[in-house]
mmCIF file of the N, C-alpha and C atoms, coordinates in Angstrom:
data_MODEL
# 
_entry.id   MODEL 
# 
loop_
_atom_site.group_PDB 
_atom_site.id 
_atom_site.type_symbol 
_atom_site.label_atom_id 
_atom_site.label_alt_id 
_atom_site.label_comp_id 
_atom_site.label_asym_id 
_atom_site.label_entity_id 
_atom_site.label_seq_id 
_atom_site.pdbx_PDB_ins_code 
_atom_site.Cartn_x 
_atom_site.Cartn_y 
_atom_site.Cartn_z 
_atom_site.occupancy 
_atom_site.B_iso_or_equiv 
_atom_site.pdbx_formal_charge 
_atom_site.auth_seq_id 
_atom_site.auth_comp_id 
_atom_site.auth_asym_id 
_atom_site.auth_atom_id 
_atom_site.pdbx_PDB_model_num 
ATOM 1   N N  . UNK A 1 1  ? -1.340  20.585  1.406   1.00 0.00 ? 1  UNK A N  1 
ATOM 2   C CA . UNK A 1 1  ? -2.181  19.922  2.370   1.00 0.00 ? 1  UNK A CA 1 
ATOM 3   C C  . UNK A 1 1  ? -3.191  19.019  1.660   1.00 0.00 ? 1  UNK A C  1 
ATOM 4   N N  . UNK A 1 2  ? -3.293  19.701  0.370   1.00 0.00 ? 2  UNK A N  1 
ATOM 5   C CA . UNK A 1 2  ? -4.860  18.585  -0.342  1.00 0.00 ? 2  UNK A CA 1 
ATOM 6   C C  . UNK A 1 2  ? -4.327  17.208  -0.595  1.00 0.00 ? 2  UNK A C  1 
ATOM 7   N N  . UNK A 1 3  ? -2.809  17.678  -0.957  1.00 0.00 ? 3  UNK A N  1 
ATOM 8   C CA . UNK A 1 3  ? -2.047  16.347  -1.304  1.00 0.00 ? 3  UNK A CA 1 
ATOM 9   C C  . UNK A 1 3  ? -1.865  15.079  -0.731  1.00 0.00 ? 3  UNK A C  1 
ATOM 10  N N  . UNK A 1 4  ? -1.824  16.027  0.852   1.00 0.00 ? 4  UNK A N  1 
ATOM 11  C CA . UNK A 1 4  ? -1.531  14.839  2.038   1.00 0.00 ? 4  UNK A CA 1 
ATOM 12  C C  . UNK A 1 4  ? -2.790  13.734  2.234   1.00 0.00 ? 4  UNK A C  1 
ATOM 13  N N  . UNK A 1 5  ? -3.930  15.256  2.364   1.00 0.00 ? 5  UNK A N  1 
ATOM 14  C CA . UNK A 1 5  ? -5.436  14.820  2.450   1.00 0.00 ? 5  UNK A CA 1 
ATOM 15  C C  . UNK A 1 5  ? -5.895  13.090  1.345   1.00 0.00 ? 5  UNK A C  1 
ATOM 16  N N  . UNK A 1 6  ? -5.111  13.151  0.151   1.00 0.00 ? 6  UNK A N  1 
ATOM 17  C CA . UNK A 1 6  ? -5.629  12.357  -0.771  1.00 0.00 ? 6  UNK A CA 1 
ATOM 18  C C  . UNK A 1 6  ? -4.835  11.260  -0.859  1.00 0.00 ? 6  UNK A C  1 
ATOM 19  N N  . UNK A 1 7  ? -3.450  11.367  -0.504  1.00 0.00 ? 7  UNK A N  1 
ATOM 20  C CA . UNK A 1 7  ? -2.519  9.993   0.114   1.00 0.00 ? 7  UNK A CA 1 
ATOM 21  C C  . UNK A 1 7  ? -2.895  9.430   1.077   1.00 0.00 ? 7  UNK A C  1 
ATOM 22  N N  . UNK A 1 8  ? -3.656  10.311  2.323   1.00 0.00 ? 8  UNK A N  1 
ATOM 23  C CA . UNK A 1 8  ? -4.513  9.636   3.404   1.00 0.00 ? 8  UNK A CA 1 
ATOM 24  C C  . UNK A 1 8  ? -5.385  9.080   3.160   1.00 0.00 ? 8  UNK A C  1 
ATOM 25  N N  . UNK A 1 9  ? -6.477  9.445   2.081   1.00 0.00 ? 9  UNK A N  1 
ATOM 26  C CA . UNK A 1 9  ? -7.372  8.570   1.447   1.00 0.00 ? 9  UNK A CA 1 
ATOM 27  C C  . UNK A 1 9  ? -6.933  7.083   0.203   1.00 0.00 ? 9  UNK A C  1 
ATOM 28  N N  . UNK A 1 10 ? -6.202  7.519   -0.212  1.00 0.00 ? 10 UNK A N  1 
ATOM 29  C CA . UNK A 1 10 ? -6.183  6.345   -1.016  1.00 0.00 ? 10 UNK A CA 1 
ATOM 30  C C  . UNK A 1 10 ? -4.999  5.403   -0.151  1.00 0.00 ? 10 UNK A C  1 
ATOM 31  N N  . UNK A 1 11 ? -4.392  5.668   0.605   1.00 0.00 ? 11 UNK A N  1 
ATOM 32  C CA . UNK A 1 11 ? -3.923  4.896   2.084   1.00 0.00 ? 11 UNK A CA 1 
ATOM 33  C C  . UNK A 1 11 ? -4.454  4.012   2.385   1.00 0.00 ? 11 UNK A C  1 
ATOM 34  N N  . UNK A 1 12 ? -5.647  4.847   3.389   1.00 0.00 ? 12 UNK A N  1 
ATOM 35  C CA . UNK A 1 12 ? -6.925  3.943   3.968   1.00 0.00 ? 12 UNK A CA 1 
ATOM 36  C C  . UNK A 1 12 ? -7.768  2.929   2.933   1.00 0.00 ? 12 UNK A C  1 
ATOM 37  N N  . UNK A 1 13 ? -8.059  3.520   1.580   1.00 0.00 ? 13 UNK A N  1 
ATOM 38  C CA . UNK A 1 13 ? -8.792  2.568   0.777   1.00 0.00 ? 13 UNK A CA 1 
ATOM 39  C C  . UNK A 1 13 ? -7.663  1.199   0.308   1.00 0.00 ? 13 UNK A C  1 
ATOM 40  N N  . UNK A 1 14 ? -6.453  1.642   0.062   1.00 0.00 ? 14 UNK A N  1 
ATOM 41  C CA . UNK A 1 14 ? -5.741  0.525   -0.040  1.00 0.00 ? 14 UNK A CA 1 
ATOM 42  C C  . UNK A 1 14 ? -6.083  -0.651  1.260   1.00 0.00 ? 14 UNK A C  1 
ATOM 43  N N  . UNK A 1 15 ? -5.590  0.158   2.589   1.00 0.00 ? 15 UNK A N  1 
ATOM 44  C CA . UNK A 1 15 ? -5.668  -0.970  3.787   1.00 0.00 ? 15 UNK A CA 1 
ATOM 45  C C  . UNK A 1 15 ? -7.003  -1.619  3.894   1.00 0.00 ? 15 UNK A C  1 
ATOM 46  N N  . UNK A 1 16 ? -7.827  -0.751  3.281   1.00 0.00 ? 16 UNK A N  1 
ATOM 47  C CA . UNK A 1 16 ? -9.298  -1.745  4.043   1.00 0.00 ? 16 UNK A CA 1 
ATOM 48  C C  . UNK A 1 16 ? -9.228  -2.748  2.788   1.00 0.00 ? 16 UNK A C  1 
ATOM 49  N N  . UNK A 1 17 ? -9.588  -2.432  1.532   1.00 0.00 ? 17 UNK A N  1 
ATOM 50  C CA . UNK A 1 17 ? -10.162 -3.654  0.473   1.00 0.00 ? 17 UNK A CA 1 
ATOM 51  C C  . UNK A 1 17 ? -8.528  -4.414  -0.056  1.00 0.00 ? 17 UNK A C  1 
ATOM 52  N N  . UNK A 1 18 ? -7.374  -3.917  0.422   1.00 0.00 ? 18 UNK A N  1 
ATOM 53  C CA . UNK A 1 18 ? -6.184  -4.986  0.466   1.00 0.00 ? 18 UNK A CA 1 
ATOM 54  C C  . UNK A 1 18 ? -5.530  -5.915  1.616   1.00 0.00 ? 18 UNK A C  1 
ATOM 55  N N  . UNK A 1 19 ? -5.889  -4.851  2.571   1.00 0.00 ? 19 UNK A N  1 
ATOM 56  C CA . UNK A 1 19 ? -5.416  -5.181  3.343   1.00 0.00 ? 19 UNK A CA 1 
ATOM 57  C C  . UNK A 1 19 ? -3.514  -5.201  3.744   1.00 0.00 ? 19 UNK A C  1 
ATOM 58  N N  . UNK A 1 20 ? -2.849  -4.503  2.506   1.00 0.00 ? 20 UNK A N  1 
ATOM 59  C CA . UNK A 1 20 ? -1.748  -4.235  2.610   1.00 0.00 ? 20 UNK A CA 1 
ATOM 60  C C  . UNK A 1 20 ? -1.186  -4.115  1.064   1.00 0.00 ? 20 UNK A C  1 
ATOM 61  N N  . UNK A 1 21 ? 0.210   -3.462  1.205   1.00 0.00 ? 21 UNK A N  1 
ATOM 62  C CA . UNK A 1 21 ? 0.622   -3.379  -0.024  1.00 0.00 ? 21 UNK A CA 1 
ATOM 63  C C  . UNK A 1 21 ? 1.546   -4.077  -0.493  1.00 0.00 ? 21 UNK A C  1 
ATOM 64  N N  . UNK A 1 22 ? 1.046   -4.925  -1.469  1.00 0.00 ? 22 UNK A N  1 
ATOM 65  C CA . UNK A 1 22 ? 2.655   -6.183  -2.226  1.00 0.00 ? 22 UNK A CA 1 
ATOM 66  C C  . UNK A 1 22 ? 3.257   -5.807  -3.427  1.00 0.00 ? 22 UNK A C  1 
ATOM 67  N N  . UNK A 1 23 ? 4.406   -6.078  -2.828  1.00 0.00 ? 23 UNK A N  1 
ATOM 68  C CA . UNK A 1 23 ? 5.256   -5.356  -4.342  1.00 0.00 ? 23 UNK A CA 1 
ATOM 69  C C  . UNK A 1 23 ? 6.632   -6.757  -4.686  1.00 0.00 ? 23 UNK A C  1 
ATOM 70  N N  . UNK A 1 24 ? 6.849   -6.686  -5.553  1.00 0.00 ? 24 UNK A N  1 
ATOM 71  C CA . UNK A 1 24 ? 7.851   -7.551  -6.138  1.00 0.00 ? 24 UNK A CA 1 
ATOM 72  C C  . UNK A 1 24 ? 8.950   -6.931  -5.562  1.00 0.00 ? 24 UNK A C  1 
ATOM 73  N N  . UNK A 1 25 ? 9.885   -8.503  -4.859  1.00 0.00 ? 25 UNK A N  1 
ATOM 74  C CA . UNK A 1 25 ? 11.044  -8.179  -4.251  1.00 0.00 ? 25 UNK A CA 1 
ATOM 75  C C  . UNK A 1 25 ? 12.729  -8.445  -4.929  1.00 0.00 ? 25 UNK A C  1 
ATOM 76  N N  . UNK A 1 26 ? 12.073  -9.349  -6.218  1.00 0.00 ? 26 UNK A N  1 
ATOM 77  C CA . UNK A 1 26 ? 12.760  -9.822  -6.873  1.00 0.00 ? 26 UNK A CA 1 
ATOM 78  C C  . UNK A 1 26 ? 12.707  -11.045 -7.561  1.00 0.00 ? 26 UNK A C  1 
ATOM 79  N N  . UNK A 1 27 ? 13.852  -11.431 -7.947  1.00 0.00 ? 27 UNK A N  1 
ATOM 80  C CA . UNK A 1 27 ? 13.817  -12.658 -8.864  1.00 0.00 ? 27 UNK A CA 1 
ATOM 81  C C  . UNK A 1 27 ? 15.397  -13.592 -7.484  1.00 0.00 ? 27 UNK A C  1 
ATOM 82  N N  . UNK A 1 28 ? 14.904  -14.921 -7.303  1.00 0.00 ? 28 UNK A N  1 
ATOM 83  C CA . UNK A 1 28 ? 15.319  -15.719 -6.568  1.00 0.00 ? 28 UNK A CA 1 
ATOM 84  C C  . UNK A 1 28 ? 15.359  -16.841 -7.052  1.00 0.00 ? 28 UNK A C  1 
ATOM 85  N N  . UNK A 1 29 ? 16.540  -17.634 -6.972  1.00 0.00 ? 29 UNK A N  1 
ATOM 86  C CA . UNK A 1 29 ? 17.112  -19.109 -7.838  1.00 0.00 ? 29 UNK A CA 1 
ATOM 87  C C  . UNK A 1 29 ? 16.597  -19.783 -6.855  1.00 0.00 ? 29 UNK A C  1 
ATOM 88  N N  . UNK A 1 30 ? 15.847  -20.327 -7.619  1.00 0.00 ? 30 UNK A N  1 
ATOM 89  C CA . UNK A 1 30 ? 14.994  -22.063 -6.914  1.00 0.00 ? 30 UNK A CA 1 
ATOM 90  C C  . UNK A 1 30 ? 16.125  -23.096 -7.207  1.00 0.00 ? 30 UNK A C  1 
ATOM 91  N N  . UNK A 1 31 ? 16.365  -23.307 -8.276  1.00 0.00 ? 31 UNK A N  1 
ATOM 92  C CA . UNK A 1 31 ? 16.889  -24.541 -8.099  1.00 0.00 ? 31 UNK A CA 1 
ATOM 93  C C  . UNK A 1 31 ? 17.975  -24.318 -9.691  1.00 0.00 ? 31 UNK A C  1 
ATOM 94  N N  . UNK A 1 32 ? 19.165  -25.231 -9.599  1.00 0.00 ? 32 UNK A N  1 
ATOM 95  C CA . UNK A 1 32 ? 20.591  -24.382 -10.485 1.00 0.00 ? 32 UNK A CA 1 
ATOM 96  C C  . UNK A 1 32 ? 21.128  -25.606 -10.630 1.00 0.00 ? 32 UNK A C  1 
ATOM 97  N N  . UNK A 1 33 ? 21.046  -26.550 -11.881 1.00 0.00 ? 33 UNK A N  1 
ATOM 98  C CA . UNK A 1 33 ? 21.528  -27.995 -12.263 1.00 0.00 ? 33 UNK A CA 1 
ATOM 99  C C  . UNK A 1 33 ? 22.343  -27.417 -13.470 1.00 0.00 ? 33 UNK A C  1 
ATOM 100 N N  . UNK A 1 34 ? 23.346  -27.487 -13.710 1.00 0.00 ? 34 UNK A N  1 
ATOM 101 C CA . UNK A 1 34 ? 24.309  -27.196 -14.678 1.00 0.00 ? 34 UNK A CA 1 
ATOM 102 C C  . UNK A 1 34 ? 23.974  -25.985 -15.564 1.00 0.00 ? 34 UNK A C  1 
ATOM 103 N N  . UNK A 1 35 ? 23.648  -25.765 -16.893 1.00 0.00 ? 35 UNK A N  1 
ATOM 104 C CA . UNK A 1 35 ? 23.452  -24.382 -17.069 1.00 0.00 ? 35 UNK A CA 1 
ATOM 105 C C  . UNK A 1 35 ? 21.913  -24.027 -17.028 1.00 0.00 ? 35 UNK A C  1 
ATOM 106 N N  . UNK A 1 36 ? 21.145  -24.978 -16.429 1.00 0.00 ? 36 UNK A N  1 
ATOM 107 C CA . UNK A 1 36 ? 19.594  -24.632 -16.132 1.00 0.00 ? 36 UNK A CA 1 
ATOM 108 C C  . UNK A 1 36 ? 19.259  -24.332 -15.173 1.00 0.00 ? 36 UNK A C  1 
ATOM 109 N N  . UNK A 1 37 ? 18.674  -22.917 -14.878 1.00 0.00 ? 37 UNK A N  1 
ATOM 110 C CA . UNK A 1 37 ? 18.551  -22.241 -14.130 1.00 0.00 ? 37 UNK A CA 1 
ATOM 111 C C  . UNK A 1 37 ? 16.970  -21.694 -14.063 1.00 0.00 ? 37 UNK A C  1 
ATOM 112 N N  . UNK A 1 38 ? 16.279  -22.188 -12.625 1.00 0.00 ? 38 UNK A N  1 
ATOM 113 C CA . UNK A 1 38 ? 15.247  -22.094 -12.449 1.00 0.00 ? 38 UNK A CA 1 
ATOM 114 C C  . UNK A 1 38 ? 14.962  -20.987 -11.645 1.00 0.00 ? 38 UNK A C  1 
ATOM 115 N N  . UNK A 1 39 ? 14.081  -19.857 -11.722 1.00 0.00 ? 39 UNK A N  1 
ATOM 116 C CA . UNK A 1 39 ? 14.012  -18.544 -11.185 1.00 0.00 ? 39 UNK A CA 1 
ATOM 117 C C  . UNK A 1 39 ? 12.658  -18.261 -10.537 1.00 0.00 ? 39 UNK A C  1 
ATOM 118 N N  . UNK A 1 40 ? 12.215  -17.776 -9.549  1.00 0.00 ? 40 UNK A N  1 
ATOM 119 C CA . UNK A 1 40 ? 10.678  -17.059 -9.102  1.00 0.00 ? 40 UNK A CA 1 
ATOM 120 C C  . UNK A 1 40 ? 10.772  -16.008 -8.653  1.00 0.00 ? 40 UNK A C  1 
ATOM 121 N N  . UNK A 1 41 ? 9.678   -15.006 -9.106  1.00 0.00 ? 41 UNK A N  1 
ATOM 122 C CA . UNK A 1 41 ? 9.656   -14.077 -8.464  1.00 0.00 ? 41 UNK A CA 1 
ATOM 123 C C  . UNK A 1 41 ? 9.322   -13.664 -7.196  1.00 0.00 ? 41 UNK A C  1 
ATOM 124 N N  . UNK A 1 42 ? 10.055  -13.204 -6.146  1.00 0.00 ? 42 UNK A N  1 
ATOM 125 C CA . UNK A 1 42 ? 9.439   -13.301 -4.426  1.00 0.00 ? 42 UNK A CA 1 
ATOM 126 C C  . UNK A 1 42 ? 8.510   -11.762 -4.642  1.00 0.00 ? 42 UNK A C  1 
ATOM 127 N N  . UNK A 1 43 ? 7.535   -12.262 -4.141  1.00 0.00 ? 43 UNK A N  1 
ATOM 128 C CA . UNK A 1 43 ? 6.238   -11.086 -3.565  1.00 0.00 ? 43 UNK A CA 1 
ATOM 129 C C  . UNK A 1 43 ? 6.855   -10.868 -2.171  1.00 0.00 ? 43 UNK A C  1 
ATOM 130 N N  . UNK A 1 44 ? 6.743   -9.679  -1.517  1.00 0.00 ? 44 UNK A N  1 
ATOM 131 C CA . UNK A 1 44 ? 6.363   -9.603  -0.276  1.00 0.00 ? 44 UNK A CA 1 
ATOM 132 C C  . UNK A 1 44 ? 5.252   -8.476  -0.131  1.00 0.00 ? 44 UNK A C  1 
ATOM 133 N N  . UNK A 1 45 ? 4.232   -8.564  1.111   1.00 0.00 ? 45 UNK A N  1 
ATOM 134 C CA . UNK A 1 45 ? 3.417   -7.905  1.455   1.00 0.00 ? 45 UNK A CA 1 
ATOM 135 C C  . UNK A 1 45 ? 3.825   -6.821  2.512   1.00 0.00 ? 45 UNK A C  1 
ATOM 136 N N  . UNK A 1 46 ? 3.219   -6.022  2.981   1.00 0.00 ? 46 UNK A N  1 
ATOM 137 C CA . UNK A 1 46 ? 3.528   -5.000  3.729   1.00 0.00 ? 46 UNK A CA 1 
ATOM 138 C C  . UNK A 1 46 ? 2.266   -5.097  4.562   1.00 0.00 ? 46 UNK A C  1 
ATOM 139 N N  . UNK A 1 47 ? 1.712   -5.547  5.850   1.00 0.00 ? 47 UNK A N  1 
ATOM 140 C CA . UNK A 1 47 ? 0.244   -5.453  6.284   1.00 0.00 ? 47 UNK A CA 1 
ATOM 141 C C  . UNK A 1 47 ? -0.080  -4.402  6.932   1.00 0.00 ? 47 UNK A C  1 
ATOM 142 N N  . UNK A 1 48 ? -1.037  -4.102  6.517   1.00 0.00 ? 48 UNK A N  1 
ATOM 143 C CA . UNK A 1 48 ? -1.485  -2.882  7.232   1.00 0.00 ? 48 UNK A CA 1 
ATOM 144 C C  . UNK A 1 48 ? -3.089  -3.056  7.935   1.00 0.00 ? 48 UNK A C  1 
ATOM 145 N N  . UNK A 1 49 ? -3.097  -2.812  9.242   1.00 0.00 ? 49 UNK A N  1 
ATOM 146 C CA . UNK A 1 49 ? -4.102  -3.067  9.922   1.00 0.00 ? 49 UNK A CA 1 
ATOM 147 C C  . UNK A 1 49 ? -5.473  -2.381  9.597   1.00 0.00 ? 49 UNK A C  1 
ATOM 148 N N  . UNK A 1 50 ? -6.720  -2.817  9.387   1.00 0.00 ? 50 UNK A N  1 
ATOM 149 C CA . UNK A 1 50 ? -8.166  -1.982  8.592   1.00 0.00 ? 50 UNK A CA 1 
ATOM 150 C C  . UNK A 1 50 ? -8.266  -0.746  9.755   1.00 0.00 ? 50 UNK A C  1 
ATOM 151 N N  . UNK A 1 51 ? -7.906  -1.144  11.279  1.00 0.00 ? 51 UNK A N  1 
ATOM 152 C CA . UNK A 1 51 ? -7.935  0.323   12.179  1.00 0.00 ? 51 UNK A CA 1 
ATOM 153 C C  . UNK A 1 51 ? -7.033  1.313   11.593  1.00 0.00 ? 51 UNK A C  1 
ATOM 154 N N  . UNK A 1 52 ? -5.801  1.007   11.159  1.00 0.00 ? 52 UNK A N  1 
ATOM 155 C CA . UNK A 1 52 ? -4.706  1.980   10.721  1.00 0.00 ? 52 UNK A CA 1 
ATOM 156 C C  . UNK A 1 52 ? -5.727  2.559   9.338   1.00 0.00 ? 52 UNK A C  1 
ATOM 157 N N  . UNK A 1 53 ? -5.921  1.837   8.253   1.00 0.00 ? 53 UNK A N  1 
ATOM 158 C CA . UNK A 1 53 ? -6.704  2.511   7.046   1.00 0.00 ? 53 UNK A CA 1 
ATOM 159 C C  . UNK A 1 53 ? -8.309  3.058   7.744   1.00 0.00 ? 53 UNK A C  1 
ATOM 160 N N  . UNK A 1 54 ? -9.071  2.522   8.363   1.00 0.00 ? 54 UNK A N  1 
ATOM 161 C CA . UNK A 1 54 ? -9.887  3.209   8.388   1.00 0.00 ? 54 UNK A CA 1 
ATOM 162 C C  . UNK A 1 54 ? -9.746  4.931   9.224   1.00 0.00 ? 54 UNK A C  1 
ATOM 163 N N  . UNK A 1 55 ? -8.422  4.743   9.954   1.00 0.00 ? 55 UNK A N  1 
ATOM 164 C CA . UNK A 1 55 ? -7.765  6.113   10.486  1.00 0.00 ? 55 UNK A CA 1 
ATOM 165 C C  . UNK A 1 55 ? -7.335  7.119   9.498   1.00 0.00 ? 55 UNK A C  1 
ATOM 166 N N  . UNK A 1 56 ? -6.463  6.625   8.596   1.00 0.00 ? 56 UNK A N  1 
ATOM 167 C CA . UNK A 1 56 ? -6.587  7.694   7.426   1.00 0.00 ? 56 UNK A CA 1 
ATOM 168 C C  . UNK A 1 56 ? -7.371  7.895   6.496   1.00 0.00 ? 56 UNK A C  1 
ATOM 169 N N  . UNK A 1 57 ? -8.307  7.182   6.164   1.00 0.00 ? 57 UNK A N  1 
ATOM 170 C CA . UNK A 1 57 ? -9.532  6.942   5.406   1.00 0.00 ? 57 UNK A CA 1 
ATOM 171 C C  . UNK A 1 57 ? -10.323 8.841   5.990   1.00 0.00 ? 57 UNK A C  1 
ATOM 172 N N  . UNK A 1 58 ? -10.542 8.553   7.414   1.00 0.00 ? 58 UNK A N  1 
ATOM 173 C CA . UNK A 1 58 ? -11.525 9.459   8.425   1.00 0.00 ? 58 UNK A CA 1 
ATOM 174 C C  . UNK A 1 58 ? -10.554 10.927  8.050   1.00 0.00 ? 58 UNK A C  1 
ATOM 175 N N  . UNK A 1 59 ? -9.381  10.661  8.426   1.00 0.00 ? 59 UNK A N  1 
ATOM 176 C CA . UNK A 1 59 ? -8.309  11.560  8.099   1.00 0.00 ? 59 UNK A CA 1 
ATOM 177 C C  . UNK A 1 59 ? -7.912  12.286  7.270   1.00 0.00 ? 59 UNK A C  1 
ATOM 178 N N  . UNK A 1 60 ? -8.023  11.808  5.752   1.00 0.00 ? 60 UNK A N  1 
ATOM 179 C CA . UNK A 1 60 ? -7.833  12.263  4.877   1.00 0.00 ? 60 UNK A CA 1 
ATOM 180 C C  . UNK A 1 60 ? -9.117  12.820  4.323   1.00 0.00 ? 60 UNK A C  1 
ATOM 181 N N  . UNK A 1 61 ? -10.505 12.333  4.517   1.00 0.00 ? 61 UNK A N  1 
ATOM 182 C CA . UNK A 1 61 ? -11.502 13.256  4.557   1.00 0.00 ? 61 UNK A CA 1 
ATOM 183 C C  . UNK A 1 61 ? -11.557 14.279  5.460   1.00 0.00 ? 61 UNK A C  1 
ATOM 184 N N  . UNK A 1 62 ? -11.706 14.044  6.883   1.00 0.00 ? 62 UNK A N  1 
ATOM 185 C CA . UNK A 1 62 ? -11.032 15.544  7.466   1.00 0.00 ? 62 UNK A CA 1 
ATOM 186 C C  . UNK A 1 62 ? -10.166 16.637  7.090   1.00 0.00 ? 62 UNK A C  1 
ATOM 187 N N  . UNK A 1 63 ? -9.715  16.427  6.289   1.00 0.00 ? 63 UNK A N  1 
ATOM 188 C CA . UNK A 1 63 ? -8.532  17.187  5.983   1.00 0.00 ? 63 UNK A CA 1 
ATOM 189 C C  . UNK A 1 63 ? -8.856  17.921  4.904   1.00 0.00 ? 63 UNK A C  1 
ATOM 190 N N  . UNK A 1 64 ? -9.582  17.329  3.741   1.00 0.00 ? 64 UNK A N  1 
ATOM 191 C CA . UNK A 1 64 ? -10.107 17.882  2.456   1.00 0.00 ? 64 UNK A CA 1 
ATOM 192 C C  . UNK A 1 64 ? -11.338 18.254  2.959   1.00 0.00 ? 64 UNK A C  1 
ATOM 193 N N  . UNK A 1 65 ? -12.124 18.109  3.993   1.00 0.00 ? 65 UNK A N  1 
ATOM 194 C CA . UNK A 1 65 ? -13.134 19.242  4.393   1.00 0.00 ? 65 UNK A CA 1 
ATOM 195 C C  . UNK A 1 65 ? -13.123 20.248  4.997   1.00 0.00 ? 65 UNK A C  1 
ATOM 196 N N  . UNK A 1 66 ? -11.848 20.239  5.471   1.00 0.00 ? 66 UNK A N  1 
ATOM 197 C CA . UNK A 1 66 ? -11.387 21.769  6.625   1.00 0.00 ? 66 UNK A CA 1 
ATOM 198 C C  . UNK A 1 66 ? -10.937 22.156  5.863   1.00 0.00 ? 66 UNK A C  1 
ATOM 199 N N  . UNK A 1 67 ? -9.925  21.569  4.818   1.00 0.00 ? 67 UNK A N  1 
ATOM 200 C CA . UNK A 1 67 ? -9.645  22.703  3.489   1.00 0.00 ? 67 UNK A CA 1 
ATOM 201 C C  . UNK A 1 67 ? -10.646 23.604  2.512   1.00 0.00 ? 67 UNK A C  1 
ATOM 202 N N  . UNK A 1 68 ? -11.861 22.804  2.129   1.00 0.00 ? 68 UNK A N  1 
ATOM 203 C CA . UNK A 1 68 ? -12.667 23.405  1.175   1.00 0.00 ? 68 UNK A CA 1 
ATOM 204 C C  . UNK A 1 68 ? -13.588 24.363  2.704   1.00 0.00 ? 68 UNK A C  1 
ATOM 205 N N  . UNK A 1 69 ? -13.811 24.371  3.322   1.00 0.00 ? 69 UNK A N  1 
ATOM 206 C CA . UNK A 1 69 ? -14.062 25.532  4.549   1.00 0.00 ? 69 UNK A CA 1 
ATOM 207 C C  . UNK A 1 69 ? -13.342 26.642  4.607   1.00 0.00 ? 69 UNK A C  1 
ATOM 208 N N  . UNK A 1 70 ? -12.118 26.487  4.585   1.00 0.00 ? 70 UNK A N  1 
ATOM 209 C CA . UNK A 1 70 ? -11.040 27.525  4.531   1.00 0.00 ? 70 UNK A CA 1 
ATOM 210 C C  . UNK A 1 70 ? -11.235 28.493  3.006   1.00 0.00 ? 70 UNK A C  1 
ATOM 211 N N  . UNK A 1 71 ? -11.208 27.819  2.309   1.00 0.00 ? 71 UNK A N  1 
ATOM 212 C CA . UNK A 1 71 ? -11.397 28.771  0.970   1.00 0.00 ? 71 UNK A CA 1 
ATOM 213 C C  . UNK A 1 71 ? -12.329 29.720  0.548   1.00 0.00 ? 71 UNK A C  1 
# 
């Protein structure tokens, strides 16, 4: 449960000060003239709304305070 508690937090801190998560999707041919071969890497983002992070943000502190209560 503490585990979940702290993926919920660093969740929410991702969504609020990123606003989402970008990860490399690959490598994509721009442009291919005989054996020269021009390449970029595609980003894509994942958005995640600051209501959705500030929900697990609240969440994942809830969670690590009903735990340390319990003990």
């Amino acid at each position: 449960m503490r585990m979940l508690a702290i993926a919920l937090i660093v969740l929410g801190v991702v969504a609020l000060v990123y606003g989402g998560i970008t990860y490399n999707a690959g490598d994509k041919t721009v442009l291919e003239v005989g054996d020269m071969k021009v390449t970029a890497t595609e980003k894509k983002t994942i958005p995640l709304p600051p209501v959705l992070g500030a929900i697990a943000l609240v969440g994942g502190i809830a969670l690590l305070v009903t735990q340390r209560g319990r003990t």
